[in-house]
C-alpha positions in Angstrom: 160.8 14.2 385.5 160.2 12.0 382.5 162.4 9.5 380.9 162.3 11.0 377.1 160.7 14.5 375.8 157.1 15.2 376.3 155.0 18.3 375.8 152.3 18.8 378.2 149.7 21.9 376.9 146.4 22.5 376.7 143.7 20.1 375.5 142.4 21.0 372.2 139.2 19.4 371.4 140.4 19.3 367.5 143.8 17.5 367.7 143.4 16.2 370.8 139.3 14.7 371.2 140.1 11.1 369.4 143.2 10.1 371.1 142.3 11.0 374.3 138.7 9.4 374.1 140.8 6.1 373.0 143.2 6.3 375.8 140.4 7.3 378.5 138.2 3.9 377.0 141.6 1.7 377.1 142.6 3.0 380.5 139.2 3.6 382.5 136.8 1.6 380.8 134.0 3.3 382.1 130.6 1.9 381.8 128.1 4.5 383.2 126.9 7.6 380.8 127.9 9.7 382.6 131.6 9.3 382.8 131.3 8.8 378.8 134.7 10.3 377.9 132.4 12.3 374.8 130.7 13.4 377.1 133.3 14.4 380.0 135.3 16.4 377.1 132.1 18.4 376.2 131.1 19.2 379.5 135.3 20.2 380.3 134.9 22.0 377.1 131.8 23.8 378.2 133.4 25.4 381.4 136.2 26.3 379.6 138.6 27.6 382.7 142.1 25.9 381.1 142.1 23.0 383.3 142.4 20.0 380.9 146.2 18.9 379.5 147.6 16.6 377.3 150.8 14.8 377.2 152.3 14.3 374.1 155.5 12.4 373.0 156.0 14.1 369.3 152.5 14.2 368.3 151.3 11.6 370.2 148.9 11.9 372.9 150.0 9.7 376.1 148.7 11.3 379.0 145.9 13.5 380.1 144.9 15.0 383.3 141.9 17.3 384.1 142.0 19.7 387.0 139.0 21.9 388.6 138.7 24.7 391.2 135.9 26.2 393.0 137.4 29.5 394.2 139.2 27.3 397.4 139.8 23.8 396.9 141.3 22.2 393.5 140.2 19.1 391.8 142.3 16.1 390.3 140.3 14.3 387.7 141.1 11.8 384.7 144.9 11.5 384.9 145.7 8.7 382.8 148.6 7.4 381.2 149.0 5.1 378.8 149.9 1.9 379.9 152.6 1.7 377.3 154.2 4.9 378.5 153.9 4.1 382.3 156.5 4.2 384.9 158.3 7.1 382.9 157.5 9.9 384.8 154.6 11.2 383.0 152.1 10.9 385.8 154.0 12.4 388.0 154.9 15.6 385.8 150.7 15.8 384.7 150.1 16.2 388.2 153.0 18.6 389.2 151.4 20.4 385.7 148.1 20.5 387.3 149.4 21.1 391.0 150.8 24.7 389.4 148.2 26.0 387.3 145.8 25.5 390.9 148.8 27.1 393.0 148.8 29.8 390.7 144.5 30.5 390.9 145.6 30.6 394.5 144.4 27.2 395.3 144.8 26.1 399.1 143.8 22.4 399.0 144.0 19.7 395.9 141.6 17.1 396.5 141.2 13.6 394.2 138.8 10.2 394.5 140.3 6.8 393.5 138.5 3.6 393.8 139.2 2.0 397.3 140.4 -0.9 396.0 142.9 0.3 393.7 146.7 -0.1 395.5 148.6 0.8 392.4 146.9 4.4 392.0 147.4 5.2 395.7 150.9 4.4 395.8 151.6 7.0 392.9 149.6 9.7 394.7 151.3 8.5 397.9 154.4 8.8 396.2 153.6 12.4 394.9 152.9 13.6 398.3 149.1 12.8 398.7 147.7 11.2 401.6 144.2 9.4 402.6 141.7 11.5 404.0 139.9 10.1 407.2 136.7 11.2 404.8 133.6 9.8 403.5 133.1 10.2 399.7 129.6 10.8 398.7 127.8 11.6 395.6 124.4 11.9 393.6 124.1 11.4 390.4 121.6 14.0 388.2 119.7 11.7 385.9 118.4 14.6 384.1 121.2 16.1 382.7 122.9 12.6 381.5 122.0 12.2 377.8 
């Protein structure tokens, strides 16, 4: 639960699009085209199965978290906070946000990838119930449909 009022609801690629492309830059920093935050939001957009939040404090967007399902497992992608607003709560209540609109598709598994190396991130999911994965992550990347 979070320390002051926030609104979590559903992306919307009007209000929303700028501030979350800022906060995805600031907190992520991706380099690589394909995790482009443009070009994430489009191809979210595209799908359009209601999977993509917000969290806003008044009208101010300061956390975002992406979901996905397949039919059986459930996705957790691009849950950022930002760093101003951290340690509030907000991360955990994105998630627990996320974690209900899967439950409720009948989702029997939530599955999520964070970079080895980065303690702080696995302590919150650690602390929110999630646990490592005796797995190997692998992944090819589809040059041809990166613009």
């Amino acid at each position: 639960m979070t320390y002051f009022p926030i609104n979590i609801v559903d992306f919307d690629n009007v209000q929303h699009r700028n501030p979350v492309i800022a906060l995805w830059k600031d907190v992520f920093g991706y380099k690589d085209a394909r995790n482009r935050p443009e070009f994430v939001i489009d191809q979210k957009i595209a799908v359009s199965d209601g999977l993509f939040f917000v969290a806003l404090q008044r009208d101010l967007v300061v956390g975002t978290v992406m979901a996905g399902y397949d039919g059986h497992r459930g996705w957790i992608y691009s849950l950022a906070v930002h760093p101003k607003y951290r340690e509030k709560g907000i991360g955990s209540d994105l998630l627990a946000h996320a974690e209900g609109r899967l439950s409720s598709r009948g989702c029997v598994k939530i599955n999520l990838q964070i970079v080895h190396d980065n303690k702080a991130v696995q302590r919150f999911y650690q602390a929110n119930g999630y646990a490592a994965e005796n797995r190997i992550s692998m992944g090819k990347q589809l040059d041809e449909n990166i613009p």
